[in-house]
C-alpha positions as a printed Julia matrix, in Angstrom:
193×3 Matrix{Float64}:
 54.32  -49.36  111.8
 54.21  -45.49  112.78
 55.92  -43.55  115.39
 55.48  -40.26  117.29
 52.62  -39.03  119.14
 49.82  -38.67  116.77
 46.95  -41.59  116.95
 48.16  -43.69  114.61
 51.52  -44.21  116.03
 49.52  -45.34  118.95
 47.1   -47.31  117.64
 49.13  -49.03  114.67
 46.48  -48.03  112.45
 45.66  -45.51  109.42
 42.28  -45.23  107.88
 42.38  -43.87  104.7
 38.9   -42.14  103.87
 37.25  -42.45  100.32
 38.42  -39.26   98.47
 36.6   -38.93   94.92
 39.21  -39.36   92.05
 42.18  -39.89   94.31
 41.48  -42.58   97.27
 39.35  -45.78   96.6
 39.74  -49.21   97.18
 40.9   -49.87   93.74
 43.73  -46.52   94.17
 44.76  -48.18   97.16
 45.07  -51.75   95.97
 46.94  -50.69   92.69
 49.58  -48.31   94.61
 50.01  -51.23   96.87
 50.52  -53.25   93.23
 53.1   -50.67   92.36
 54.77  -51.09   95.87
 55.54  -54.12   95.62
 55.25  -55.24   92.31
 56.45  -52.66   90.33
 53.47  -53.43   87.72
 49.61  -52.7    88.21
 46.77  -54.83   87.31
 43.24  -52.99   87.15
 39.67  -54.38   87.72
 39.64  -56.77   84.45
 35.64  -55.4    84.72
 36.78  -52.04   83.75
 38.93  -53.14   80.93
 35.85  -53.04   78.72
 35.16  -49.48   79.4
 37.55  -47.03   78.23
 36.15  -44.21   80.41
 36.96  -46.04   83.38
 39.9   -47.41   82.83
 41.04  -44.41   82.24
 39.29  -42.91   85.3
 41.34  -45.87   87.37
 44.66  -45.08   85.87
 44.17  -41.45   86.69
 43.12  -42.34   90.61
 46.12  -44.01   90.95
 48.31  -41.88   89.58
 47.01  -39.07   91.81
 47.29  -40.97   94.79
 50.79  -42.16   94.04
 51.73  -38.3    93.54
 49.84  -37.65   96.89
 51.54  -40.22   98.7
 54.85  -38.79   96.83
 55.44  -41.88   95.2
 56.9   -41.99   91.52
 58.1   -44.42   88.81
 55.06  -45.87   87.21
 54.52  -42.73   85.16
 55.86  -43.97   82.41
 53.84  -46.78   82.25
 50.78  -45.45   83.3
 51.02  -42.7    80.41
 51.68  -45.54   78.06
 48.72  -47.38   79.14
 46.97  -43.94   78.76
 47.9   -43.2    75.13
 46.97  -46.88   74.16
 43.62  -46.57   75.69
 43.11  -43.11   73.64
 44.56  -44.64   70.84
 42.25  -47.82   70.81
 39.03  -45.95   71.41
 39.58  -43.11   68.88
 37.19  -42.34   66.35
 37.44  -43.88   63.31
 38.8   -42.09   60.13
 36.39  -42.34   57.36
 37.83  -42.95   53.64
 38.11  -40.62   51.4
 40.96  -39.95   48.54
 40.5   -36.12   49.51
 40.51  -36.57   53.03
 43.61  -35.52   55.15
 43.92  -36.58   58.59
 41.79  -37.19   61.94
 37.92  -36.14   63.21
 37.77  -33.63   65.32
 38.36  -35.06   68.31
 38.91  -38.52   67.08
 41.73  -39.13   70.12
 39.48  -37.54   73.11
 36.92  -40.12   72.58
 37.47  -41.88   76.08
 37.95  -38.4    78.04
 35.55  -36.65   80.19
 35.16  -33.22   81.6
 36.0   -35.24   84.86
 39.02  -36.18   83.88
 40.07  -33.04   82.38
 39.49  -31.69   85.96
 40.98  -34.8    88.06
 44.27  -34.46   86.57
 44.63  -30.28   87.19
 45.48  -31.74   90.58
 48.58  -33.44   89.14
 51.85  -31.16   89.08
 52.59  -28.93   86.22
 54.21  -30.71   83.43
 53.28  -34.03   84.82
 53.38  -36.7    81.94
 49.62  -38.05   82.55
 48.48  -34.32   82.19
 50.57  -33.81   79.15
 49.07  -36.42   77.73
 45.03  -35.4    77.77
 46.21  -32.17   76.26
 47.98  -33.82   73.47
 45.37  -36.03   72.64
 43.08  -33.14   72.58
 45.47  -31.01   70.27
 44.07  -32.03   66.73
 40.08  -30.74   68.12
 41.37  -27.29   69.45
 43.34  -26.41   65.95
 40.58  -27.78   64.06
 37.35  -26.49   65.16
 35.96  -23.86   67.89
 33.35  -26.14   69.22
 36.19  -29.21   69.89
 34.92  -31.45   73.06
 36.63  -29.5    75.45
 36.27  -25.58   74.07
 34.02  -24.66   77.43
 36.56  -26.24   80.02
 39.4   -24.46   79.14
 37.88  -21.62   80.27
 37.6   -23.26   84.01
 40.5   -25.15   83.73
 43.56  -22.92   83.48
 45.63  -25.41   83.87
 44.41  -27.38   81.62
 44.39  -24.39   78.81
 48.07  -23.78   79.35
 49.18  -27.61   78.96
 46.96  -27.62   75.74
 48.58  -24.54   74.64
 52.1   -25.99   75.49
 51.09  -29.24   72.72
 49.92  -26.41   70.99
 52.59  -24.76   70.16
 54.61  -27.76   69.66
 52.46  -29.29   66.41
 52.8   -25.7    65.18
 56.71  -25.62   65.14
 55.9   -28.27   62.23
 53.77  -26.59   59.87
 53.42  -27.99   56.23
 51.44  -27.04   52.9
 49.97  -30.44   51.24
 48.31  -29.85   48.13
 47.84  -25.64   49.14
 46.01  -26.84   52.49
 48.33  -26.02   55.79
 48.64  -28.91   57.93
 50.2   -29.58   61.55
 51.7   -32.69   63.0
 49.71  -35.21   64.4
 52.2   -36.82   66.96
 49.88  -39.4    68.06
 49.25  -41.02   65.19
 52.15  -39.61   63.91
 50.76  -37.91   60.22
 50.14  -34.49   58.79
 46.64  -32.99   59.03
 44.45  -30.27   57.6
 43.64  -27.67   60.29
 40.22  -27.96   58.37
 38.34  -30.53   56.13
């Protein structure tokens, strides 16, 4: 199984350790999905918990990029959108009402998470994604979920600012009220309602 002179190569054995957010049981069993599957089925427990199936697709992913392995993040950022999707807040009716709640899409997200995926390279699909999704609260409020961990996240900030900037290359008057792009749903919304 391994070669060379370090421990493993002669003892035919790696132990992985537990590493919060990156390797677990679950990490390892799904990249060993991936490996051979080319598909990844999570605990079926945490499918009715939005928080941690996000939290699972987000360990795997970051032990897949750790172990330099790539391919599933296409699907794993489609899983990702549908969980957001699913889970965000709903919009209430109104005939004057334009748009999404503050923070309707970042309903399944944690600080946590915000900080897991820094770890993930720049541009990184999975990382683009939790800054889209949390688009619509930054242009629409001060106080969105996430206002305080931008400031310790830098990396964070600057992928935020990146889906920033794109809803504001589309930039529309409804009715005299400027609106931006909602991608995600995909719809035009008042920066404030």
């Amino acid at each position: 199984m391994f070669e060379g002179n370090f421990s493993e190569g002669q003892s035919q054995v790696a132990i992985l350790e537990d590493v919060e957010g990156v390797v677990s049981e679950q990490s390892l069993e799904a990249l060993i999905q991936w490996l051979y599957m080319g598909q990844v089925n999570f605990d079926p427990k945490d499918a009715l918990d939005p928080g941690r199936q996000t939290s699972a697709i987000i360990e795997f992913v970051r032990l897949a990029d750790m172990c330099a392995v790539t391919g599933m993040e296409s699907q794993m950022t489609q899983r990702l959108e549908a969980i957001l999707l699913a889970n965000a807040a709903p919009v209430p009716w109104s005939k004057d009402y334009s748009g999404v709640p503050v923070d309707a899409y970042t309903q399944a997200l944690s600080t946590d998470h915000i900080f897991s995926v820094e770890c993930l390279p720049q541009g990184h699909p999975v990382r683009r994604v939790l800054a889209k999704n949390s688009v619509p609260g930054f242009l629409r409020s001060r106080k969105h979920k996430f206002a305080s961990v931008m400031r310790d996240c830098p990396k964070f900030a600057t992928d935020l600012l990146e889906e920033v900037g794109q809803a504001l290359e589309r930039l529309k008057a409804i009715k005299g009220h400027p609106c931006f792009w909602d991608s995600i749903k995909p719809q035009w919304c008042e920066f404030n309602h």
